[in-house]
N, CA and C atoms as a LAMMPS dump frame, in Angstrom:
ITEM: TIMESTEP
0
ITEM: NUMBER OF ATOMS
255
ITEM: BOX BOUNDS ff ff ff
-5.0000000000000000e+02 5.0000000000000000e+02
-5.0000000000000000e+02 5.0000000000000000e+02
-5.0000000000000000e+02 5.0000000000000000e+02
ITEM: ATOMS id mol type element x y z
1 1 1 N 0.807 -1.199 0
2 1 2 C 0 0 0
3 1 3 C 0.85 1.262 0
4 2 1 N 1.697 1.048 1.004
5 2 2 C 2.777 2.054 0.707
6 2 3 C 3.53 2.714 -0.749
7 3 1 N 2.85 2.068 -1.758
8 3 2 C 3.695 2.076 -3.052
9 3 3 C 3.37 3.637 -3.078
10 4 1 N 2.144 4.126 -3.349
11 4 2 C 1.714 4.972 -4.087
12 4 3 C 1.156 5.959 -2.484
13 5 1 N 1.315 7.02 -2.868
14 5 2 C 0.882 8.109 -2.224
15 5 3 C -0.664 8.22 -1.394
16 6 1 N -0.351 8.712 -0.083
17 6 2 C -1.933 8.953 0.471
18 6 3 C -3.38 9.417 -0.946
19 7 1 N -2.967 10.384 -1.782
20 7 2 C -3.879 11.371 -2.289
21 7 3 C -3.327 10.746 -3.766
22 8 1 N -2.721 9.785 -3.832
23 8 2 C -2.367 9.552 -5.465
24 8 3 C -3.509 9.32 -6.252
25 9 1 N -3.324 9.627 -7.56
26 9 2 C -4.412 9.7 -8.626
27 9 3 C -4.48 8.83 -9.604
28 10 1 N -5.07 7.92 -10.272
29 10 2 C -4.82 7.383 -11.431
30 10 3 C -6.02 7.447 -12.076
31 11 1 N -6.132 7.501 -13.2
32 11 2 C -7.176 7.328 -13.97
33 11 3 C -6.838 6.859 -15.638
34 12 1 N -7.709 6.49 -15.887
35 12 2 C -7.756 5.399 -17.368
36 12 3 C -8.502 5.474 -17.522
37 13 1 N -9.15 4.474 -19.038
38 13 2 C -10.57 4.501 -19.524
39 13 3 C -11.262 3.26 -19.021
40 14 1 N -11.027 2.356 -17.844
41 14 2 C -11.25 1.37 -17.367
42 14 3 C -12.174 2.004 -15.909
43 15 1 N -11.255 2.962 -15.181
44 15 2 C -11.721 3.721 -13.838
45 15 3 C -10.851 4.797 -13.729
46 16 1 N -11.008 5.266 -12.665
47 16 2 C -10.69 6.461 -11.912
48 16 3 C -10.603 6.503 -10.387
49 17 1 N -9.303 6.318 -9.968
50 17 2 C -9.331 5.934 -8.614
51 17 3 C -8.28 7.255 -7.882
52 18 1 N -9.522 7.806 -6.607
53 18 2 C -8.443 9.198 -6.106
54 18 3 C -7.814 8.832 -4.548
55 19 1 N -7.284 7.401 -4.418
56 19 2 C -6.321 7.63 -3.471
57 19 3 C -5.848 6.07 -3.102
58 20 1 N -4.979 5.771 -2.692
59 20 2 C -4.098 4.32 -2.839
60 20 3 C -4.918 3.317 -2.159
61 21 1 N -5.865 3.572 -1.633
62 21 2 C -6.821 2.119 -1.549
63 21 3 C -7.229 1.654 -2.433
64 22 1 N -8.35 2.531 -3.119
65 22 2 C -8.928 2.225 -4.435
66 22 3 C -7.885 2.05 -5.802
67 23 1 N -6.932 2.684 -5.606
68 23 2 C -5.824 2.08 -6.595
69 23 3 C -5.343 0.515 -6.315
70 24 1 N -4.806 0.35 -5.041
71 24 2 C -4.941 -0.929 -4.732
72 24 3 C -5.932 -2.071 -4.703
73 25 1 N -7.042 -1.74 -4.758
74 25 2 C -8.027 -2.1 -5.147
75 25 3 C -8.128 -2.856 -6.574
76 26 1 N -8.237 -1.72 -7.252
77 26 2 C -8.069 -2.137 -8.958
78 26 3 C -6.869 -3.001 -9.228
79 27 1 N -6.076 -3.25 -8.503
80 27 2 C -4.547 -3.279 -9.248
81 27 3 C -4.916 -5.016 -9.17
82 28 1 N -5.558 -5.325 -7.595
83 28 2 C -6.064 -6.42 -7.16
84 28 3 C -6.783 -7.593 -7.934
85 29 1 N -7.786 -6.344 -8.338
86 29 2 C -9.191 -6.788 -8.771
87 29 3 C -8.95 -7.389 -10.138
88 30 1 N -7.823 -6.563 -10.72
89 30 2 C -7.745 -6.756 -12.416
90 30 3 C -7.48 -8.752 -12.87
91 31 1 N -6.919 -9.444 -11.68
92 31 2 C -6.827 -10.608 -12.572
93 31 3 C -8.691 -11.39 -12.625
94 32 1 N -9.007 -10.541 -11.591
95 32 2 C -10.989 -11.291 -11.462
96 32 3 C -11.718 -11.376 -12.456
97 33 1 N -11.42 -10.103 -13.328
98 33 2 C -12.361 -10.124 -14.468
99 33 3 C -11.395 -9.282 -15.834
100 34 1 N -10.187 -10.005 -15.66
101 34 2 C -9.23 -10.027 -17.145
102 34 3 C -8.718 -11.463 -17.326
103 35 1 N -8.914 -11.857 -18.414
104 35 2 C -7.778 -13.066 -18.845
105 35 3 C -6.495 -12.999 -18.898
106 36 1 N -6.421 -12.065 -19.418
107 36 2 C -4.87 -11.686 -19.836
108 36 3 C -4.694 -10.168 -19.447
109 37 1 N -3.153 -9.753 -19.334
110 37 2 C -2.701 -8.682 -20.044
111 37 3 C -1.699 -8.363 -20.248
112 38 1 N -1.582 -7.652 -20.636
113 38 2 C -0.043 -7.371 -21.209
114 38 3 C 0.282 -6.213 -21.57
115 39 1 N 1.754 -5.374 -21.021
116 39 2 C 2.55 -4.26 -21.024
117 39 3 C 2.786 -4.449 -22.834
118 40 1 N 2.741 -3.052 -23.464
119 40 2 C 2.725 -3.416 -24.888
120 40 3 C 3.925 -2.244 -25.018
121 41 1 N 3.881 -1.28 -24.195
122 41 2 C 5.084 -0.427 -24.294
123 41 3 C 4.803 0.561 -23.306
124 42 1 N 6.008 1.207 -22.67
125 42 2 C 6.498 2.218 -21.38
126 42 3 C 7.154 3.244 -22.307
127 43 1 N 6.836 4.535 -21.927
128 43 2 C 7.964 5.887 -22.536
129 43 3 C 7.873 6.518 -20.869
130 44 1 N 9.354 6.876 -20.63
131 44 2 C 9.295 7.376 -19.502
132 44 3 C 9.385 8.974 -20.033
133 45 1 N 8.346 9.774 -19.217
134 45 2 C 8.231 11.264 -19.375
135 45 3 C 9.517 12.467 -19.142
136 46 1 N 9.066 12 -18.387
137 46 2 C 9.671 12.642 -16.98
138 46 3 C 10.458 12.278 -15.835
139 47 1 N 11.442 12.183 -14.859
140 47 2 C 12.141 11.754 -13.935
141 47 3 C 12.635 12.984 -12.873
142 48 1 N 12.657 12.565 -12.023
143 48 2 C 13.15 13.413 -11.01
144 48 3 C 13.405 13.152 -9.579
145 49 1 N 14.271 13.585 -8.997
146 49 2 C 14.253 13.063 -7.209
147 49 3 C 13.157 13.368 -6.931
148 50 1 N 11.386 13.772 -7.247
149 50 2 C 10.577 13.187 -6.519
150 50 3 C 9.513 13.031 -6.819
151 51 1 N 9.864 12.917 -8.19
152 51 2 C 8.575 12.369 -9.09
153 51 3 C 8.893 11.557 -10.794
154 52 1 N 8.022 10.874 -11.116
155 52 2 C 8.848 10.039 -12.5
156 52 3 C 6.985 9.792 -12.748
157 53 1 N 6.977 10.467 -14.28
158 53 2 C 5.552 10.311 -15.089
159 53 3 C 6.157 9.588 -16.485
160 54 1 N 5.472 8.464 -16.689
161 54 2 C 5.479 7.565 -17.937
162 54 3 C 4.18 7.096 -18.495
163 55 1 N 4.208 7.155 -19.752
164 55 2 C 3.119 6.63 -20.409
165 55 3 C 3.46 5.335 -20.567
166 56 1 N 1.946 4.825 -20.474
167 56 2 C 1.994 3.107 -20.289
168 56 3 C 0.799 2.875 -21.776
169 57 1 N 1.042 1.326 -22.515
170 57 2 C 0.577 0.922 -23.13
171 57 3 C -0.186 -0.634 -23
172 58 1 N -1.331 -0.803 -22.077
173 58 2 C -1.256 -2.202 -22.08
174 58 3 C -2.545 -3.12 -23.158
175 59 1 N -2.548 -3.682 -23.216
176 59 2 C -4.073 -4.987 -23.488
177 59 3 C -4.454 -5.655 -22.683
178 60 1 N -5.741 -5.829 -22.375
179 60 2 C -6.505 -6.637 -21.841
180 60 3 C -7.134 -7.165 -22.179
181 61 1 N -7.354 -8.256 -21.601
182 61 2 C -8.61 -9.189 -22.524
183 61 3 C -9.697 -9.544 -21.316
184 62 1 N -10.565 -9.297 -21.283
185 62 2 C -11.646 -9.315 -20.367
186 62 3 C -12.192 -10.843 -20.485
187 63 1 N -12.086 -11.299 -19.555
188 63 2 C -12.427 -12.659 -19.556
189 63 3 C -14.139 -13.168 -20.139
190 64 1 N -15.056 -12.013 -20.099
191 64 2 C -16.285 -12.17 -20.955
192 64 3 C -16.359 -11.649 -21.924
193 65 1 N -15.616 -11.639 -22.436
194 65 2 C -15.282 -10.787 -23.748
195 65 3 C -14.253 -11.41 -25.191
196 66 1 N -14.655 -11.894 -26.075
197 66 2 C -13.823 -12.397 -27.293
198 66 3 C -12.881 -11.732 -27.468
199 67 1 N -12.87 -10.082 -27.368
200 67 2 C -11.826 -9.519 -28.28
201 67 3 C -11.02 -9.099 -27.16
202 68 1 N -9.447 -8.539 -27.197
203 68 2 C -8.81 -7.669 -26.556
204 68 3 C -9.241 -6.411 -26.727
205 69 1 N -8.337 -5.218 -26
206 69 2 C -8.763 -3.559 -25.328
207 69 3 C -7.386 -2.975 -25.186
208 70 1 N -7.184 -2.253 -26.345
209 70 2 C -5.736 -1.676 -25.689
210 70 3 C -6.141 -0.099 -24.986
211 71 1 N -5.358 -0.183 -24.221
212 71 2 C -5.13 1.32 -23.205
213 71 3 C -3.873 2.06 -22.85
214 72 1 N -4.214 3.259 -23.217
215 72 2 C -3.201 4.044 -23.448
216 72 3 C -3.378 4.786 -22.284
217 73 1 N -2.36 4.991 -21.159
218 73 2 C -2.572 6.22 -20.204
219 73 3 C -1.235 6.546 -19.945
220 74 1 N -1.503 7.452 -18.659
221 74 2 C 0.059 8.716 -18.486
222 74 3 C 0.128 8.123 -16.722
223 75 1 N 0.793 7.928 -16.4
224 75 2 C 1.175 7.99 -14.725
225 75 3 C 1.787 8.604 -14.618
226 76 1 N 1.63 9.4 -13.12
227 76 2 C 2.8 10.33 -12.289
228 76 3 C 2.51 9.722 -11.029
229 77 1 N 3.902 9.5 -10.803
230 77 2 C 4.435 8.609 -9.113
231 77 3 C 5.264 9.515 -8.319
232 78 1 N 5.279 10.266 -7.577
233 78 2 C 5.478 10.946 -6.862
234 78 3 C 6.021 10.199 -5.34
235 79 1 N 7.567 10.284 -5.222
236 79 2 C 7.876 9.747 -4.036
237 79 3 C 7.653 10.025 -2.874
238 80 1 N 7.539 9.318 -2.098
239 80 2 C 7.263 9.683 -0.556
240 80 3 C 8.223 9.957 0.317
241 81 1 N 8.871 11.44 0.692
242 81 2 C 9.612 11.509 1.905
243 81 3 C 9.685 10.785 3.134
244 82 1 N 11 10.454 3.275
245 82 2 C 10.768 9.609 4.914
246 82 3 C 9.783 10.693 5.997
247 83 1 N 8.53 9.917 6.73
248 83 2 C 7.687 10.719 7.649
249 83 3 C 6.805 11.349 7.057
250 84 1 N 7.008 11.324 5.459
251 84 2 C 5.68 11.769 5.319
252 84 3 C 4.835 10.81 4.008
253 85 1 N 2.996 10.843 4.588
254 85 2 C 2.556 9.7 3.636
255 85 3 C 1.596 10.452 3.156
């Protein structure tokens, strides 16, 4: 849980989750109702001592579903100072 920030953000065309439960949540949830997936390509944005934003490329294949879903989104990960969450 610690990965990602108290107030971290993610959003995609799958959901929208505004803080590391519900991110953890999804991250969880995704093998329940995907067959597959797969990283199709990473560009890292941005880097920095305390933050690193990359665009991610993956597929999914939804386990009730014939066809695959590719998704294109942007992350920003923002590190956590020691003492603070």
């Amino acid at each position: 849980m610690r990965v990602y920030a108290g107030k971290a953000i993610y959003d995609d065309p799958w959901s929208y989750c505004d803080d590391r439960f519900k991110i953890a949540g999804q991250w969880y949830g995704i093998p329940m109702v995907m067959a597959s997936t797969n990283t199709l390509a990473t560009e890292i944005v941005k880097s920095s001592d305390d933050e690193i934003v990359f665009k991610l490329r993956q597929e999914y294949k939804p386990k009730l579903s014939p066809k695959a879903k590719i998704i294109d989104n942007m992350s920003c990960k923002f590190k956590a100072h020691q003492g603070r969450r």
